[in-house]
N, C-alpha and C positions, 0 to 999 in steps of 0.2 A: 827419109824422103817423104814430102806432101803426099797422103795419102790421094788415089786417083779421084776418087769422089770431092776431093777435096780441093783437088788445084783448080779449079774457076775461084773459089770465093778468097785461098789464095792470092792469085796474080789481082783479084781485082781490089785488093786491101792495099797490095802492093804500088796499083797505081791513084790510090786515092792520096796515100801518104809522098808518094813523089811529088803529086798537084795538089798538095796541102787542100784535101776535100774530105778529108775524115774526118769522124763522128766523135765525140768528147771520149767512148771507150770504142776500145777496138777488142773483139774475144777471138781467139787463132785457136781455140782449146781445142785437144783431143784430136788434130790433124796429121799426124804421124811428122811433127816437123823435127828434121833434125839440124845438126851444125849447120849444115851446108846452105840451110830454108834461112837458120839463123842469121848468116852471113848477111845473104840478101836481104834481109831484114831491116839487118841493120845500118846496111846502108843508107835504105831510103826512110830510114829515123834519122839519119845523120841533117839532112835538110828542111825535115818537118817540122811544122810549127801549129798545123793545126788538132794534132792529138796532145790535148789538153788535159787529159783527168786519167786515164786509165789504160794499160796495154795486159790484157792478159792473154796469155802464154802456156796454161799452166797444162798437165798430162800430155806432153811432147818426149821427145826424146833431143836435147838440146844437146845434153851434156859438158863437158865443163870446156870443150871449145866451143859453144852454143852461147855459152854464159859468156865467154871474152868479148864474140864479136859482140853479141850485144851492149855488154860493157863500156867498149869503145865509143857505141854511139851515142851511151847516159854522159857521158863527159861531154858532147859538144849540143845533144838536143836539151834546150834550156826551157822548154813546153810543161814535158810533159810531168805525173805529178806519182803517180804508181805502176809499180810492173809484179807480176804474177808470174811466179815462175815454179811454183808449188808441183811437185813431181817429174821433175826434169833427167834426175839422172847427173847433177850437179854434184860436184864433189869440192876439197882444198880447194884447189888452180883456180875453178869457175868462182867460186865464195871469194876469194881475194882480190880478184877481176872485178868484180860488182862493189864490194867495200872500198875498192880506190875511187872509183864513180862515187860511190856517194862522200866520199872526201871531197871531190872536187864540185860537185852539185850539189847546192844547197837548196835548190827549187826540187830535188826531189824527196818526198814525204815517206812513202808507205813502198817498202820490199816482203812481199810472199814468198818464202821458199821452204814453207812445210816437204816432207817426203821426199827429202834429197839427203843426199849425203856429205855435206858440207864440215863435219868431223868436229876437233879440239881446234884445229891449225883455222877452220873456215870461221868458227868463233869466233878467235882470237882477231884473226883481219876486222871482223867486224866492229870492234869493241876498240880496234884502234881508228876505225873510222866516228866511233860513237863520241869518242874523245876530242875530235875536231870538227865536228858535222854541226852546224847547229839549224837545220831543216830535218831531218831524221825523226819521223813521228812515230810507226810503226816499223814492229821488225817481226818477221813472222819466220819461227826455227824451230817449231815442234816436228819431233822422228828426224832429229837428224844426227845423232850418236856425238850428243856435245860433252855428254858428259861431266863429269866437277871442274875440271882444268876449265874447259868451255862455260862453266858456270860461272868461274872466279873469275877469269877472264872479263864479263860481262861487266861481274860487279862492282869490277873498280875502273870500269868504265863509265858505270852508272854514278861514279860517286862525282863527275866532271861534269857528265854531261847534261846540260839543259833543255833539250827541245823532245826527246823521247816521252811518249806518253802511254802506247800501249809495246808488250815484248812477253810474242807467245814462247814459249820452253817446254809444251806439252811432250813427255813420254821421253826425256831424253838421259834417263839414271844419271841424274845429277845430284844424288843421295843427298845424304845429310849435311855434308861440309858443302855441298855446291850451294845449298838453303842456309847453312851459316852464312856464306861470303857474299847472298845475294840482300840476306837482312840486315847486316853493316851498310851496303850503299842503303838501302831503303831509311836509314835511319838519318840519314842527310840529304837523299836526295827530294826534290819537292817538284819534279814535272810528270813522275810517270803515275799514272791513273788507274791502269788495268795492267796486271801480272798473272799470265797460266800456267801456270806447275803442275798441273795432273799426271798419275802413274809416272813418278821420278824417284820413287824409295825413299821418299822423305823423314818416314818412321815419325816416331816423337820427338828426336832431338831435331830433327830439321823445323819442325814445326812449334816446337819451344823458341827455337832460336826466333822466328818469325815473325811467334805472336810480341816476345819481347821487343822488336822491330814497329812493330803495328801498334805499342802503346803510347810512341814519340813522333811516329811518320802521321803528317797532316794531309795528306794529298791525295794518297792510293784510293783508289771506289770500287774497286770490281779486284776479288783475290783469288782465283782457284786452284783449290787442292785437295781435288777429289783423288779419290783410289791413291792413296800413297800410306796408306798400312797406318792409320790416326788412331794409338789406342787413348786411353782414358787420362791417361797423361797429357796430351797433345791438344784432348777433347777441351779439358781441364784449364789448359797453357790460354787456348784461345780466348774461352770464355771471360776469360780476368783481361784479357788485352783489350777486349771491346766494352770493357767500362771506361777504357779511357780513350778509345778512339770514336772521335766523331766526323770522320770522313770518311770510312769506309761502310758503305750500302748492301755492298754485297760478299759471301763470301765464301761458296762451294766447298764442301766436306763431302 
């Protein structure tokens, strides 16, 4: 439930998006909102046209009925452009809710849901939305226990899809084979631009497979893969890869 300090700013978000009188970002964060705040929420997204650019949401307790309703109302609100949903308490259910939404919305761009619990199964929905989406710019799944299945998942979604450009995966032990299966798509695909892998066990071999990825991909600019155990091997792997990549700018070790 809206925290008490909280319900005037609240109700009065709630009727600005009924009389389409909101601001290009609307922030609800850290309001103690739960399903129920979500619900009504989403309702009065359902009729809005004037949030434009940005809904954030994020450090609530929505949980993954939180995520449906609002779900429901990404299918018919054709506005707006990002939602925040990063520490929600999201799990499976709510991630597959949201991935059907963006199957059917293609004016929607950019999904936050760092520090949730959206698993293998909450990947996998996504990665079948990635496959038909072609609005889908960002996707944001770092700490959310995706694991290699969830890795591989992605990546031969990635090997389809066209409009993706950045796709965080921070901290989610998607070891070595998840860094194999994610350097096959990268080795065809030519939209995404920025990839984060940080602390995912990547070792040497994930990061062999990688750099052999990064000598043929023309597109990626921003790679990180800090803290994932790089020994001299890996150090090694990279080095050689970036004599022959000249698109990538940046690339965190």
């Amino acid at each position: 439930m809206v925290l008490p300090e909280c319900r005037p700013v609240f109700e009065e978000a709630l009727q600005a998006l009924r009389s389409n009188s909101t601001p290009g970002i609307l922030t609800l964060s850290k309001m103690g909102l739960d399903a129920a705040d979500a619900q009504v929420l989403a309702e009065a997204l359902k009729g809005n046209r004037s949030l434009r650019t940005s809904l954030v949401l994020e450090k609530n307790q929505l949980g993954d009925a939180g995520a449906q309703a609002l779900a429901e109302a990404l299918k018919v609100n054709d506005s707006l452009r990002q939602v925040d949903l990063c520490d929600n308490e999201i799990g499976e259910a709510g991630a597959e809710a949201l991935a059907e939404a963006f199957k059917v919305n293609d004016n929607l761009r950019q999904l936050k849901l760092d520090d949730n619990a959206v698993g293998v199964a909450g990947a996998r929905s996504f990665a079948a939305a990635l496959e038909v989406s072609t609005g889908f710019e960002e996707l944001w799944l770092s700490r959310n226990n995706v694991g290699r299945e969830g890795a591989e998942a992605l990546a031969e979604a990635l090997k389809v899809n066209s409009s993706l450009g950045q796709l965080y995966l921070r901290q989610n032990n998607i070891g070595h084979k998840g860094a194999e299966a994610l350097a096959e798509s990268l080795k065809v695909n030519d939209t995404l631009r920025q990839l984060y892998l940080s602390r995912n066990n990547l070792g040497d071999a994930g990061i062999r497979a990688l750099a052999e990825a990064i000598k043929v991909n023309s597109c990626l600019k921003q790679l990180d893969l800090a803290l994932n155990k790089i020994g001299a091997l890996g150090v090694t792997a990279l080095q050689d890869a970036m004599k022959f990549n000249k698109s990538l700018t940046e690339v965190e070790m």
